[in-house]
N, C-alpha and C positions, 0 to 999 in steps of 0.2 A: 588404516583401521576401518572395517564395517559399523556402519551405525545398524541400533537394532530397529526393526518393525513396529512402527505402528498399528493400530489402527484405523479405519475410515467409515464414515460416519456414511450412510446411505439412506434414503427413505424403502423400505417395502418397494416392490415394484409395481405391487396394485397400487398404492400410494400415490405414484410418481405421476401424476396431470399436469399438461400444459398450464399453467397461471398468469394470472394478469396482474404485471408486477408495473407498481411507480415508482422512478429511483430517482434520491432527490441528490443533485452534484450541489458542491457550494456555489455562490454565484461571481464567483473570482475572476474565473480560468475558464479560456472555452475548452469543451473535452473533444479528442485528447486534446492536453496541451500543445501550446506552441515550443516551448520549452520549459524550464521548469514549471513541476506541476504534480507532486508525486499522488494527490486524492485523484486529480482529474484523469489520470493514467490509469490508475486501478480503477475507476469507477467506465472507463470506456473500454477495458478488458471485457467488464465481468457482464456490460449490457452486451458486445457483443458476443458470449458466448453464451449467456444464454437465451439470447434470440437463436442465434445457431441450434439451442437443444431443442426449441420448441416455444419456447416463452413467450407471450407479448408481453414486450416492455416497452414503459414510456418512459424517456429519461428530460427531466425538468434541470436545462445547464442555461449555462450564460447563453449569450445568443453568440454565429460561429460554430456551434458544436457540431460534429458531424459522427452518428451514431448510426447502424444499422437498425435501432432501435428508435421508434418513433418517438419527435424530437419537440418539447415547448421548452419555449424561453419564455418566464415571464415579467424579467424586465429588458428595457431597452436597449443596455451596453450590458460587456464584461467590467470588472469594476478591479485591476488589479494592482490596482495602485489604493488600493481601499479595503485590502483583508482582513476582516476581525469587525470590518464595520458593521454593528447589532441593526443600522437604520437600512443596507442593501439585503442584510442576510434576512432580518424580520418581515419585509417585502417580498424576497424570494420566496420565502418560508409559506407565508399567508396565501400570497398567491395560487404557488400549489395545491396547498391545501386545498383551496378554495375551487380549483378543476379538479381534484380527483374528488369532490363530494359534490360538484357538478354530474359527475359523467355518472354516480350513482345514482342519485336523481332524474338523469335521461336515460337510464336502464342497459347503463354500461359501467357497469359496478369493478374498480380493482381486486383484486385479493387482496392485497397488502401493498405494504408501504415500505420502501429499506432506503433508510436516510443516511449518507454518507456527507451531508451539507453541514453538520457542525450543531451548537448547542438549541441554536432555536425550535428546531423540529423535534426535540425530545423534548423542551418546556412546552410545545404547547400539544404531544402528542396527546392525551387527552381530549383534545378538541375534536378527534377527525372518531370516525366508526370504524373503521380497520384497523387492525393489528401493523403495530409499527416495529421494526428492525432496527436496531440504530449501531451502524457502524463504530469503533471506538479508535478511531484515527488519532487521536491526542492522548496525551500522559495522563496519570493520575497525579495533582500533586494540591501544593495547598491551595491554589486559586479554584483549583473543578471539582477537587474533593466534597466539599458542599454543597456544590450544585450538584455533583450527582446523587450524595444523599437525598437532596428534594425531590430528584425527579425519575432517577432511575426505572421506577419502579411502571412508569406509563408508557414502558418500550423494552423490546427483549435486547438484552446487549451483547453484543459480539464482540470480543478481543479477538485483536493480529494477532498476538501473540501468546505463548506462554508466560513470558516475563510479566505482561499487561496485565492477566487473568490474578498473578499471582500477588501483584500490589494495589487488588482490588481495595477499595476502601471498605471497611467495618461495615456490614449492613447495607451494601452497595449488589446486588445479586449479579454478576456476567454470566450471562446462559450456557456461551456458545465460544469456541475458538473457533477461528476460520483467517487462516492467514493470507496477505494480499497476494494479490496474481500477478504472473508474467507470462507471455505468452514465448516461448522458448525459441521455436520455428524463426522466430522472427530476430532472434539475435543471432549475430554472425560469431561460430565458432571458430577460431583463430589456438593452433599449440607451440607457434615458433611467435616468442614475443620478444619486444623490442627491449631496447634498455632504458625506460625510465619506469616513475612510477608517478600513478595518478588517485591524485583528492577529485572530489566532486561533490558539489553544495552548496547551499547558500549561505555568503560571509557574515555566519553569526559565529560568536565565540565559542560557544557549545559545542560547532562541528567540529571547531577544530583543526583547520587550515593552517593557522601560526604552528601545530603541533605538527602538523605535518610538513612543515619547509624545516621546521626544526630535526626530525627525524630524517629526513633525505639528506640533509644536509651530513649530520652525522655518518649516514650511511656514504655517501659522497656518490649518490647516485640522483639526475637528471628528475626535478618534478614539473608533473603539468597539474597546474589549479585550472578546474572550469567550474561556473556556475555565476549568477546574479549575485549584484551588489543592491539588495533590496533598500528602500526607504528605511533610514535608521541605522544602517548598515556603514556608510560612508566614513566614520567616523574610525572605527575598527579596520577597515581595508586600507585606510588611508595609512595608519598608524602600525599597526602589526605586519602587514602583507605588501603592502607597494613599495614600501623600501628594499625588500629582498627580491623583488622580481625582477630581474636582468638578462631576460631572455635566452637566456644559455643554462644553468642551471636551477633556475626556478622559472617555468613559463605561465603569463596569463591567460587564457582567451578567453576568457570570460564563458557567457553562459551558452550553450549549447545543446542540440536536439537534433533528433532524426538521423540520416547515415553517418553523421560527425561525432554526435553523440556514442554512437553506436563503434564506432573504429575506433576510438580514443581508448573505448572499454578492452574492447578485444586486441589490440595491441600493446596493453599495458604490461611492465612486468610484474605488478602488483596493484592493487588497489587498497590505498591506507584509508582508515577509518578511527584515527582517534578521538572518538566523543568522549566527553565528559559528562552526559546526563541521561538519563535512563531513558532512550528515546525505545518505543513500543515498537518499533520493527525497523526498517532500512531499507529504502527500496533500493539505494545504490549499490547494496554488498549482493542483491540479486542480480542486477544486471549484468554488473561485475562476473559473478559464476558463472552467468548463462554464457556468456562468453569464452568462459574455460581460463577468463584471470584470478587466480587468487585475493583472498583480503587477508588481510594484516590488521587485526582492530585489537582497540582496547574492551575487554571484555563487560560493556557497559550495556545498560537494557538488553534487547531482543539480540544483539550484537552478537552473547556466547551462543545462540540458538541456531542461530542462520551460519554463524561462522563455525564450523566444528574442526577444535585444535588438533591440527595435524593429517584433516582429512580434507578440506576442501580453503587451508588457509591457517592462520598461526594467531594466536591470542597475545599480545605481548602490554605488558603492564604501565609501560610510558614509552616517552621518544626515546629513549637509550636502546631499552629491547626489542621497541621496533626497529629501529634502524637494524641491527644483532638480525633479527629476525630475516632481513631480504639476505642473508647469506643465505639460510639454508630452503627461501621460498622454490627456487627451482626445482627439490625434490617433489614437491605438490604436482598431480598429475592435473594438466585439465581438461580431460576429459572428465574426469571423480569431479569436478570442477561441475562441470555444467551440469552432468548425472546428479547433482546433489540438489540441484533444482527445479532439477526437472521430475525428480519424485517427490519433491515435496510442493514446488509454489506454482506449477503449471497451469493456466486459466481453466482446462477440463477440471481439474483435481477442488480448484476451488470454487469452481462453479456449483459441482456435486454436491461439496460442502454445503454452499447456502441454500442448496433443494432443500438440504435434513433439515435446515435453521427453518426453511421458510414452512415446511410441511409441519414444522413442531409448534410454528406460533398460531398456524391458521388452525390448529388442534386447541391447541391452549383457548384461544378467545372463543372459538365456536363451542366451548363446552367438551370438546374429545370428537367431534364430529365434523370431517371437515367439509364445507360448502365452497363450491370452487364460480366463478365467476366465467373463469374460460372453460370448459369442460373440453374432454379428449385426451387420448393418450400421449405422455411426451411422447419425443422424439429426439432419438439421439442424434449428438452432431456426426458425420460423416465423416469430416473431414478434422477434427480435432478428437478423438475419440479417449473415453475416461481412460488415467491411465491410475492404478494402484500408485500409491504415496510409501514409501519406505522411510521415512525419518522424519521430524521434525516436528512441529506447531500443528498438535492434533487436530484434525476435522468429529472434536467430542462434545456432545453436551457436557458442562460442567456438575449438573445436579439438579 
């Protein structure tokens, strides 16, 4: 089936000026990650492409990181055995802050600010004189619902998703869709797959890994689990998952990255996905397609959006119709497969996207009048060039 047309969200072209962008990573993970790591991934996509369009950008990560993009770390370690901690994140946080209204003060002024580092840089957005972008990597639910009623309001916010946008909280304003990136080129397209099928994630319950050994199981077809057993985690992997793994029809190898990561994907004869919680996007059902594997998911958060039933992969409603489901996965072409993300989540495509985010705030806070720090005309990348979007998680302002 054809999905229909979007639209894409562009600045003017007189509009369109190199900018001096600070992009804040959480301070977890060095970017990219070593392996899992799905913020630090997209957030080392989107510096390097748009350094490639023209942009200087500084990107503030753990230290380790390795960006085309000029690179501070302003603490001592990565901390990832420590994520969620308010005492590394509020230091990371302050820190930044505190050189990018340095370098305005020595008369090297940012434009703006796009924080994809987590809650503390939209609590104290307020603090800094630039227009802040705040990424919205995490769900709306009852623990942040509150907090973003407090705060929402001292940063323009951008949803990955459609799903994300639409379970805004009451009085919670989301500017902007602009969904995560993948850089395509760089996954290996693979259309003669093997015979198993593969989970990939970390051993929380929500992903859904037990559902998955449960559903291959019924299907009587070969699974591979990869991903970390994080801190907290031990308990559930021990109990749910290590009892069924016996190397022949249910395999472990834990967590993985880089060409392993990458061949697991592209060899799979499916890629299951049965969440159970409205997770705001999914980086793995991308990679998954970039590859030309099919997913198979429960049609939960961003899930029904990225996965389109019958076009690039099957929606099926628990482990029974999943399993039901890998009968008839082989008609799914993949090459529709990786075309289907490559017009929607390509790093060009949504680099674009946050030109229009980023031109729209530096309008907003200057009054309608934009004053740019880096002056000169962009410049397009060369070598990754924009491509039109045909489906999915609009690059729109909301209203």
């Amino acid at each position: 089936m054809d999905a229909p047309l979007p639209h894409i969200t562009t600045l003017p072209r007189v509009q369109r000026m190199a900018l001096r962008i600070a992009v804040l990573a959480p301070p977890w993970i060095s970017v990219p990650p070593p392996g899992y790591g799905g913020i630090e991934a997209v957030v080392a996509l989107l510096c390097d492409e748009l350094v490639a369009r023209g942009h200087d950008v500084t990107l503030f990560a753990a230290p380790g990181s390795r960006s085309s993009a000029h690179i501070r770390s302003p603490l001592e370690s990565a901390h990832p055995d420590h994520i969620g901690s308010s005492l590394y994140e509020a230091d990371h946080v302050s820190a930044a802050y505190d050189a990018i209204e340095r370098a305005a003060a020595e008369g090297r002024p940012f434009d703006l600010i796009h924080d994809h580092s987590g809650f503390t840089a939209l609590a104290m957005a307020d603090r800094v004189s630039l227009p802040v972008v705040h990424t919205l990597h995490g769900p709306f639910n009852d623990e942040t619902s509150p907090f973003y009623a407090r705060h929402a309001h001292k940063a323009r916010l951008v949803a990955i998703s459609d799903f994300q946008l639409e379970h805004a909280p009451a009085g919670v304003h989301v500017a902007d869709v602009v969904p995560n990136p993948i850089r395509v080129e760089d996954w290996p397209f693979r259309d003669d797959k093997d015979d198993y099928l593969l989970w990939m994630g970390r051993m929380d319950p929500i992903k859904g890994a037990h559902r998955a050994i449960a559903a291959a199981r019924a299907a009587d077809i070969r699974l591979v689990l990869a991903g970390p057993v994080q801190p907290g985690q031990e308990e559930y992997f021990r109990n749910e998952i290590e009892p069924h793994v016996d190397d022949s029809k249910v395999v472990f190898v834990g967590e993985v990255g880089g060409a392993r990561r990458k061949d697991l994907f592209a060899r799979a004869k499916a890629f299951l996905m049965p969440i159970r919680w409205p997770e705001p996007f999914g980086m793995v059902m991308v990679e998954s397609l970039a590859c030309g594997t099919p997913v198979i998911a429960f049609p939960e958060g961003a899930a029904r959006e990225i996965v389109i039933d019958g076009h690039n992969g099957l929606h099926a409603a628990d482990e029974q119709t999943m399993a039901e489901a890998t009968r008839s996965i082989d008609l799914i072409d993949p090459a529709r497969c990786r075309e289907s993300v490559l017009c929607r989540y390509d790093a060009s495509i949504v680099a674009g996207g946050y030109e229009a985010v980023y031109g729209r705030a530096i309008r907003v806070a200057s009054g309608g009048v934009a004053r740019l720090a880096a002056r000169g005309p962009l410049r397009e990348s060369t070598e990754r060039p924009a491509r039109r979007a045909t489906r999915g998680s609009l690059l729109l302002p909301t209203g």
